[in-house]
C-alpha positions as CSV (number, residue, x, y, z in Angstrom):
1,X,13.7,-21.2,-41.3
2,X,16.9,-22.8,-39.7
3,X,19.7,-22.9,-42.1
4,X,23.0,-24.9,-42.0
5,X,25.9,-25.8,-44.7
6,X,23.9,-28.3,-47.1
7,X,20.5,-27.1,-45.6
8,X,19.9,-30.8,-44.9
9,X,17.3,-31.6,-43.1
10,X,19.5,-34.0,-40.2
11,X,21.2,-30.6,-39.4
12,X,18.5,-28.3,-39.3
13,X,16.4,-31.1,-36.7
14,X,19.9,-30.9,-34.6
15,X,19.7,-27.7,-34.5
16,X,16.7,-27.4,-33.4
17,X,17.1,-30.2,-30.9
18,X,20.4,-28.6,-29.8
19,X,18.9,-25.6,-28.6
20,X,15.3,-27.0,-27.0
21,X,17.7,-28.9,-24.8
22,X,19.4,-26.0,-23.7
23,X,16.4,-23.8,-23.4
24,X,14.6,-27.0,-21.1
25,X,17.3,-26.8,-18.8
26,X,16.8,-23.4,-17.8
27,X,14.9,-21.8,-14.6
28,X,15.4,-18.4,-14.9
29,X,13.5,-16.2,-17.4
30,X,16.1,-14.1,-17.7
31,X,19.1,-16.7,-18.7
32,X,16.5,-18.4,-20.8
33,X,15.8,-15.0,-22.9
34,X,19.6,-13.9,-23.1
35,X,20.8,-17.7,-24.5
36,X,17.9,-17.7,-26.6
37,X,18.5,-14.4,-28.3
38,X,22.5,-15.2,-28.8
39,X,21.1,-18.8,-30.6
40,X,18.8,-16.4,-32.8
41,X,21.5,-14.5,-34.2
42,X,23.6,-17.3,-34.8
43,X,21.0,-18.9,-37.0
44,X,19.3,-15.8,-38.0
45,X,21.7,-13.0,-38.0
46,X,20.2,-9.4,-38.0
47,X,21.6,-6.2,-37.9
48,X,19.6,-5.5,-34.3
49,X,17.0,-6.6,-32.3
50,X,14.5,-5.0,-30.6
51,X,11.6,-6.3,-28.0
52,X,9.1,-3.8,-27.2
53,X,6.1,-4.0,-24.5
54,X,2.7,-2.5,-24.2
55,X,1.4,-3.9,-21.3
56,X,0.0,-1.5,-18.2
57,X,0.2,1.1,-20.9
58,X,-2.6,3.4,-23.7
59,X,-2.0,3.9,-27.3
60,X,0.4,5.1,-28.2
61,X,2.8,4.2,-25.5
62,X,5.2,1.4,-25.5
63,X,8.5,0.7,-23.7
64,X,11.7,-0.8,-24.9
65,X,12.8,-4.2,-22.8
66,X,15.5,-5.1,-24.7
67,X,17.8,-3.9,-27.2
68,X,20.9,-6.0,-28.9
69,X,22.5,-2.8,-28.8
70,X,22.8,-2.3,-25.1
71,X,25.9,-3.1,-23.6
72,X,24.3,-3.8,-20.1
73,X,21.5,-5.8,-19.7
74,X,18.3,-5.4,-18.3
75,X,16.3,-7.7,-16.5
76,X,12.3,-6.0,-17.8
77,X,10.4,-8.7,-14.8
78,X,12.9,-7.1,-12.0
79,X,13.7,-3.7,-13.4
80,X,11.5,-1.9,-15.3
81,X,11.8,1.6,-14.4
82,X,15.3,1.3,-16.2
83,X,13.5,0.6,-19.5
84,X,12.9,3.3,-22.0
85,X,9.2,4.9,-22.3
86,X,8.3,6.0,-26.0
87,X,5.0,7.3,-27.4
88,X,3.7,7.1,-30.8
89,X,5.9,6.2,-34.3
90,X,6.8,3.2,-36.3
91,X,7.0,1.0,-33.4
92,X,3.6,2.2,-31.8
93,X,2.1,1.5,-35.1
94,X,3.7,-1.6,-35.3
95,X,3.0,-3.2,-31.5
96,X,-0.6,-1.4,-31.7
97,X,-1.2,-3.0,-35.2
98,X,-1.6,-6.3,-33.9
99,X,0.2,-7.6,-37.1
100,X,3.2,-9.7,-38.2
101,X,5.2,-7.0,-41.1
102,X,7.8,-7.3,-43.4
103,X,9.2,-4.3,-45.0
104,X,12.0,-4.7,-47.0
105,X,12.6,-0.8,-48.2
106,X,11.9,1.3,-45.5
107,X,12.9,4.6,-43.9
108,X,12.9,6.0,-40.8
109,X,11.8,9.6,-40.0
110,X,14.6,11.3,-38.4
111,X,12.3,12.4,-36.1
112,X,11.0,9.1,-35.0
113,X,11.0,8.2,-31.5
114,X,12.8,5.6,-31.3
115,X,15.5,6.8,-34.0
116,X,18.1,5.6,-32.0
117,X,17.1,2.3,-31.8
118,X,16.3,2.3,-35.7
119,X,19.0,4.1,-37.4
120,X,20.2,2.8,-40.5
121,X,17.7,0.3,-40.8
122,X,16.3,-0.6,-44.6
123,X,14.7,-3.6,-44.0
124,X,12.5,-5.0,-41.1
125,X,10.7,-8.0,-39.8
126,X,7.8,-7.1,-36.6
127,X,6.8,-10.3,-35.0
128,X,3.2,-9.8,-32.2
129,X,4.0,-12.1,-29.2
130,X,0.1,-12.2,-28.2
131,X,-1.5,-12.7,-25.2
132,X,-5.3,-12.9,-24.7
133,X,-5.3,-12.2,-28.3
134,X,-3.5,-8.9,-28.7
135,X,-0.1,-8.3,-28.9
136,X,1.5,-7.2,-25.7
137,X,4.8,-7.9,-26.6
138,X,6.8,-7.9,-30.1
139,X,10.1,-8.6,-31.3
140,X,11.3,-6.3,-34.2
141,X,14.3,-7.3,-36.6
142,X,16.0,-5.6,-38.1
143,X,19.0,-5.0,-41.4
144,X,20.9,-2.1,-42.6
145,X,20.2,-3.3,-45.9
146,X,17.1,-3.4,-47.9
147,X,15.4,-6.4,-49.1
148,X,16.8,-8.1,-46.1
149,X,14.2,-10.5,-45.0
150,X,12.5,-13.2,-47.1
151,X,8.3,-13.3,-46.4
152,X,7.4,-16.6,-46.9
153,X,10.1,-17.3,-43.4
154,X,7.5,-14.5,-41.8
155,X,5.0,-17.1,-40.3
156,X,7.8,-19.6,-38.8
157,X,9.6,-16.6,-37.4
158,X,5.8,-15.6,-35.9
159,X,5.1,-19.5,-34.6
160,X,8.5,-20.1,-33.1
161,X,9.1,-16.6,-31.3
162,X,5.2,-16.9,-29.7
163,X,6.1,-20.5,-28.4
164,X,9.2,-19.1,-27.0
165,X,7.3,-16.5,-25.7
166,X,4.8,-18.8,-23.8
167,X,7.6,-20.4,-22.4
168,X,9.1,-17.2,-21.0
169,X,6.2,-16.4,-19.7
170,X,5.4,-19.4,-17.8
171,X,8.9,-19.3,-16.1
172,X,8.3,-15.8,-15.2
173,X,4.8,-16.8,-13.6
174,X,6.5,-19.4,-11.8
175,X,9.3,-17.6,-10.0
176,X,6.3,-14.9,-9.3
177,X,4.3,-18.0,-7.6
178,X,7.3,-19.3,-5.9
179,X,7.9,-15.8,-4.7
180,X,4.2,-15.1,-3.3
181,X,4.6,-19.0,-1.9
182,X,7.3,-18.0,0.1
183,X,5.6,-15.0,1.2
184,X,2.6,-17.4,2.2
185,X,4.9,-19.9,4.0
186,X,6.6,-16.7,6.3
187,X,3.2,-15.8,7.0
188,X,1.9,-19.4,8.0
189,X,4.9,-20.2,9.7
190,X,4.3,-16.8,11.7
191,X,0.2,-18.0,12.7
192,X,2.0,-21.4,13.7
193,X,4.1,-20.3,16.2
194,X,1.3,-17.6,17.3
195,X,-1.0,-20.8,17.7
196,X,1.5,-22.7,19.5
197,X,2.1,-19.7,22.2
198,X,-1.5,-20.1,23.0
199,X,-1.2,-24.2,24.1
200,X,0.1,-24.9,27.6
201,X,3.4,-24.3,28.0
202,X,4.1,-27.1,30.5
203,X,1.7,-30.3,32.2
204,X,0.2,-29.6,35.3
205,X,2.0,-30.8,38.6
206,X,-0.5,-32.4,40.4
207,X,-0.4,-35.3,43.3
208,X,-2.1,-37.8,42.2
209,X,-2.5,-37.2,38.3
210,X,0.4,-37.8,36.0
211,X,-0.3,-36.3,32.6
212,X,1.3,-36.4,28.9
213,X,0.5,-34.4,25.1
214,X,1.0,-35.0,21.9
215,X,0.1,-32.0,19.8
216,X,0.3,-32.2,15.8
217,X,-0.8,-30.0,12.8
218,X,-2.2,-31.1,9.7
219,X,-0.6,-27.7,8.1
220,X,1.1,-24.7,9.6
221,X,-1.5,-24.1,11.8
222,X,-4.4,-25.9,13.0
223,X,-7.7,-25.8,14.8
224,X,-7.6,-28.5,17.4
225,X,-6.6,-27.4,21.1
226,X,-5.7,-28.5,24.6
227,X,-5.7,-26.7,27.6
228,X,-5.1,-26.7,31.6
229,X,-6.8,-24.5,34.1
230,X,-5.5,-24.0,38.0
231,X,-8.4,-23.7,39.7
232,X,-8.6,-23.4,43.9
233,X,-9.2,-26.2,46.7
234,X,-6.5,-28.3,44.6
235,X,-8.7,-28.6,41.0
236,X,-7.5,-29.0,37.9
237,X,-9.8,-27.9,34.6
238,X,-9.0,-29.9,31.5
239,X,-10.1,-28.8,27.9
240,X,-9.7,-30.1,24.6
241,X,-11.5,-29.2,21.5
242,X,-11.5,-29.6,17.9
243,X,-12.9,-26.7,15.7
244,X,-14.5,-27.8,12.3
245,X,-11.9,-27.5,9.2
246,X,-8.4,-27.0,8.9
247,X,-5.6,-24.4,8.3
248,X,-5.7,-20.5,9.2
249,X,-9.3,-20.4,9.0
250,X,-9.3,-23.1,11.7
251,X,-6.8,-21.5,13.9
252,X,-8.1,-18.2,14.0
253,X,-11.4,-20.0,15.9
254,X,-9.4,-21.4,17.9
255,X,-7.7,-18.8,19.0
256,X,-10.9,-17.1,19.7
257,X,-11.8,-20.3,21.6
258,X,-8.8,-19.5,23.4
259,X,-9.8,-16.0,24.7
260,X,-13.1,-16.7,25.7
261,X,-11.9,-19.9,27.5
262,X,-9.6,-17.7,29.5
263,X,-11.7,-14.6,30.2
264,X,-14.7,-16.9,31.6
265,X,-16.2,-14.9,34.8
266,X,-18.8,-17.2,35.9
267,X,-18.6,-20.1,38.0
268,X,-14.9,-22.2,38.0
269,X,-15.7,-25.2,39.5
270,X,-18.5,-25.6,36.7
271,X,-17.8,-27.4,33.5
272,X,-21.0,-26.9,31.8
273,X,-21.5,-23.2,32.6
274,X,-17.9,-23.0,30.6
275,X,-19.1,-24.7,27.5
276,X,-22.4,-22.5,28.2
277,X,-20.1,-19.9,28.2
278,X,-17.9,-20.7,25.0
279,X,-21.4,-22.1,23.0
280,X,-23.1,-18.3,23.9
281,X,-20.3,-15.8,22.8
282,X,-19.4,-18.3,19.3
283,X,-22.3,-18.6,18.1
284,X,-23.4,-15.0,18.7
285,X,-20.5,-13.4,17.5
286,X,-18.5,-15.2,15.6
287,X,-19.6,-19.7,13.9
288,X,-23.1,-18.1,12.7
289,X,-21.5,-16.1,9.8
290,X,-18.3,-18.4,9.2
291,X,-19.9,-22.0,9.4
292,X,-17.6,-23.2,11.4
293,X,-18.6,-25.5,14.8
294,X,-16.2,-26.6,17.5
295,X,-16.5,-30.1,19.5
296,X,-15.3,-29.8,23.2
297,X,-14.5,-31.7,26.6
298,X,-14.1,-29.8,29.8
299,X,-13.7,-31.3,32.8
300,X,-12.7,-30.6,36.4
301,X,-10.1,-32.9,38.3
302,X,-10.2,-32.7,41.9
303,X,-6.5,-33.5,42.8
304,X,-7.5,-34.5,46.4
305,X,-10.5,-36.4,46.4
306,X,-9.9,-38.0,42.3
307,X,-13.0,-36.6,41.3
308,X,-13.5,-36.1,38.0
309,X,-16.6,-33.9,36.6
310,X,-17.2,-33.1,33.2
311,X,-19.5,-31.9,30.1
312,X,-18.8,-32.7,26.6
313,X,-19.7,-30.5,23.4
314,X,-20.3,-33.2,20.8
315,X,-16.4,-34.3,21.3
316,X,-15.0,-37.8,21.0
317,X,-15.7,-39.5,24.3
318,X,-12.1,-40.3,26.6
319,X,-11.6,-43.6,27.0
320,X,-11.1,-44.7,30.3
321,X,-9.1,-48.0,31.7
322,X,-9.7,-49.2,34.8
323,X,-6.3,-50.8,36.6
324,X,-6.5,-54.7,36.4
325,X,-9.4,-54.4,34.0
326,X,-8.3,-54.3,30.0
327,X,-11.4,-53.2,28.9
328,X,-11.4,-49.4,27.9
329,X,-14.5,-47.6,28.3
330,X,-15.9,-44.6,27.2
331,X,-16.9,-41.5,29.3
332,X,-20.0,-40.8,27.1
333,X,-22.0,-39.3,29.3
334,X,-23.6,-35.5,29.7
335,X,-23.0,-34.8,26.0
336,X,-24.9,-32.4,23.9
337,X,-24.2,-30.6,20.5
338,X,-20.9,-29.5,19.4
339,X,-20.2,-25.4,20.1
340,X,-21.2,-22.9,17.7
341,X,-24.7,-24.4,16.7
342,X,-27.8,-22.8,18.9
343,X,-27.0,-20.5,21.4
344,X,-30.1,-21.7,23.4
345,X,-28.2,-25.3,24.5
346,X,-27.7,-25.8,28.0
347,X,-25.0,-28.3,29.1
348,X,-24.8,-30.6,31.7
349,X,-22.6,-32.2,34.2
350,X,-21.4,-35.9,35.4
351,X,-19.2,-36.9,37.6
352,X,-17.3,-40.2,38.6
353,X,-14.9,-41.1,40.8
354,X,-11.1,-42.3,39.7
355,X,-8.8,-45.2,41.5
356,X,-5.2,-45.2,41.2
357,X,-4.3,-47.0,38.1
358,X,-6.9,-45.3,36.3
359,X,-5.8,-44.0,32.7
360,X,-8.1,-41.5,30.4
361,X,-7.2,-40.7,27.1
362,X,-8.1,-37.3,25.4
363,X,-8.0,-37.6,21.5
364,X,-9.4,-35.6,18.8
365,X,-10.6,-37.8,15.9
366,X,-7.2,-36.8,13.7
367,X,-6.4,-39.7,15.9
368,X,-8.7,-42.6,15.6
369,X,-9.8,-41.4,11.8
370,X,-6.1,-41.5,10.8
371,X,-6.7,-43.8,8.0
372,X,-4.2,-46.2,6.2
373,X,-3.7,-46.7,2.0
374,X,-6.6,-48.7,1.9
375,X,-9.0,-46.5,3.7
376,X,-9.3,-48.0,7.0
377,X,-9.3,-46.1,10.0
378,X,-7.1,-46.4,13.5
379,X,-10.2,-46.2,15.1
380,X,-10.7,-46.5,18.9
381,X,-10.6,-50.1,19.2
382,X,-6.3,-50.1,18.3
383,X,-5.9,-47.3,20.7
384,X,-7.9,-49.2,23.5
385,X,-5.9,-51.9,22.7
386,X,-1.9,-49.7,23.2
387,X,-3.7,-47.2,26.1
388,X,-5.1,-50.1,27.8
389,X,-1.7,-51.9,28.8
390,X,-1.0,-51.3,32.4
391,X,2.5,-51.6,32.0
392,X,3.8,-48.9,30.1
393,X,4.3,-45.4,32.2
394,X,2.2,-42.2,30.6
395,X,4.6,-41.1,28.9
396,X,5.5,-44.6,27.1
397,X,1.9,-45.3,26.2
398,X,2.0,-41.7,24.5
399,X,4.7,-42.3,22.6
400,X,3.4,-46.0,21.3
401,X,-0.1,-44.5,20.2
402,X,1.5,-42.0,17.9
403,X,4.1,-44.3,16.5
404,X,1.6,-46.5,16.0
405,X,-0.9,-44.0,14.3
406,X,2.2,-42.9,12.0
407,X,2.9,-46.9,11.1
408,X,-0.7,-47.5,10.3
409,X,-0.6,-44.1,7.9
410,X,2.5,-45.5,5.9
411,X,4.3,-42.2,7.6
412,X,1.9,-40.3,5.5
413,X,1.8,-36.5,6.1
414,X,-1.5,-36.2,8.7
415,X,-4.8,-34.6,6.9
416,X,-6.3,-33.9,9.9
417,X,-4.9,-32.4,13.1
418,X,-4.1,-34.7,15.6
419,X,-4.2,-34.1,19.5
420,X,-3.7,-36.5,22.6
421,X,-3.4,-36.3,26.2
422,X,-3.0,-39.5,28.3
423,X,-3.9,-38.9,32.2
424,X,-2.7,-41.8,34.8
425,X,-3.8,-41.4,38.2
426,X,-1.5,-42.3,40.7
């Protein structure tokens, strides 16, 4: 074990305190093995050392990933076609044997191997570093000297060098992680901004319709989605939809959502032959193997006449405020099962007529099921209450519902996507 002058046991305990600190405070396998080898040979001097591998590798193959003789170092995680590539003697019987050994008056073949890694040596300590019970990795010791080693240290040297060995390991696993996070993050970040290109790139400019969006992912990328359709004689299509789940797998449908929105043939002026449409090609093609379903609003705005006609896929109903009125309605009607279910459904249309003063409110439920520390939800009666103040502009009344949503959340981080488009027709 550790010696110091006196062998007392307050030396040896700061000793070993000493350099646990120093080994807690690193984050790179690499600095971690080099300090840790120099505090070895301070407290257990040798003549070398040698750390040998088998992993990826058949009997009786083994590399060398690290020698104290080496006057440049090698880094085995980031380089390892620079380390050495034996086959067969004392070390392959040593790393394959599976088996702490002392010898203490040995000699080496001159025809060994790894001769030049071993010359001179006359006593030598092999210590398994195992790993789903066999020993991947070892650390031999070595002295020029026979008789060099004392056995009864043996199963110490063994218990210490394997914890070490964990640790190594774990900080090696960690950079690997960070490494593939990072890789993950580029990639999400990449879907993101893919998604994003897909969502309208400006409001619609219309006479007598005054419009404003909020648009915010739960993660990289989402599945909720808003969109604007010019259509002739001065309409105005509106969509917004929510597909089931959240992340990538969630964008992806609604990207799909996406295409099939904009390559619709039939009828424009239509809203439930669109959703007829989008329900059709989903569930035939893609929600009946994936699981996923996707709630949806479509309707037409007639910019001339303030018509509004629409059909609703299972979606959370707009609320509607009439001016002078503070009650907030919603536009429940002509709703049916969410997209993605039966390819059979048939949606239907309703239409009513808009007054100046008029506000609707698009949400998905990221919005009203935002829910606060203690579990309570926003819920549509605090978003009538901000939407359904006549004296706040779109824009303004925009802003206060998704301040307000983030107050009520503590500023929490959302868990579900969150979408919202205020309409105020003027």
């Amino acid at each position: 074990m550790f010696t110091s002058p006196g062998n007392a046991w307050q030396d040896r305990l700061s000793t070993v305190v000493e350099t646990m600190r120093e080994m807690s405070l690193q984050t790179d396998p690499q600095t971690m093995v080099r300090i840790y080898g120099q505090r070895m040979q301070k407290l257990l001097p040798a003549a070398r050392r040698i750390s040998l591998s088998r992993r990826g590798l058949q009997h009786p193959q083994f590399r060398i990933t690290r020698y104290s003789g080496w006057a440049e170092e090698i880094n085995p995680w980031k380089q390892p076609e620079r380390l050495p590539l034996l086959s067969g003697g004392v070390l392959a019987d040593l790393i394959y044997g599976n088996e702490p050994r002392v010898f203490n008056d040995v000699q080496i073949p001159h025809d060994d191997p790894a001769t030049e890694f071993l010359s001179g040596t006359r006593s030598l300590m092999a210590i398994p570093l195992f790993d789903q019970g066999e020993s991947k990795n070892m650390v031999v010791v070595t002295h020029n000297e026979p008789n060099g080693f004392v056995e009864d240290e043996l199963p110490e040297r063994v218990w210490m060098a394997n914890l070490f060995g964990r640790a190594a390991q774990n900080l090696v696993l960690a950079e690997q992680l960070d490494v593939a996070y990072q890789a993950v993050e580029r990639e999400l970040k990449v879907v993101a901004d893919i998604q994003r290109s897909l969502l309208p790139k400006e409001l619609p400019q219309l006479s007598t319709l005054q419009m404003a969006a909020h648009y915010e992912t739960s993660r990289h990328a989402g599945g909720d989605y808003y969109d604007f359709f010019s259509l002739p004689e001065g309409r105005c299509g509106i969509l917004i939809a929510d597909v089931s789940g959240h992340g990538t797998p969630a964008a992806v449908v609604m990207a799909v959502l996406h295409s099939l929105a904009h390559m619709y043939p039939g009828d424009p002026m239509n809203p439930s032959l669109l959703l007829n449409h989008l329900n059709h090609h989903l569930t035939t093609r893609y929600t009946s193997e994936s699981g996923h379903f996707v709630t949806a609003f479509y309707g037409i705005y007639n910019d001339r006449s303030r018509e509004l006609t629409f059909s609703s896929a299972g979606h959370n109903p707009p609320r509607l405020r009439h001016c002078g009125h503070q009650e907030v309605t919603a536009l429940d009607h002509a709703t049916s099962m969410p997209l993605g279910f039966m390819p059979e459904i048939k949606y239907q249309n309703h239409t009513i007529v808009l007054r100046p003063g008029d506000r609707i409110v698009f949400y998905t439920d990221g919005i009203t099921e935002a829910a606060n520390p203690a579990g309570e939800l926003f819920g549509t009666d605090r978003l009538d209450q901000i939407v359904g103040c006549c004296h706040r502009d779109t824009q303004g009344s925009l802003d206060q519902v998704v301040a307000a949503v983030d107050e009520f959340t503590n500023h929490v981080p959302p868990s579900d996507d969150r979408t919202l488009l205020i309409a105020d027709v003027t």
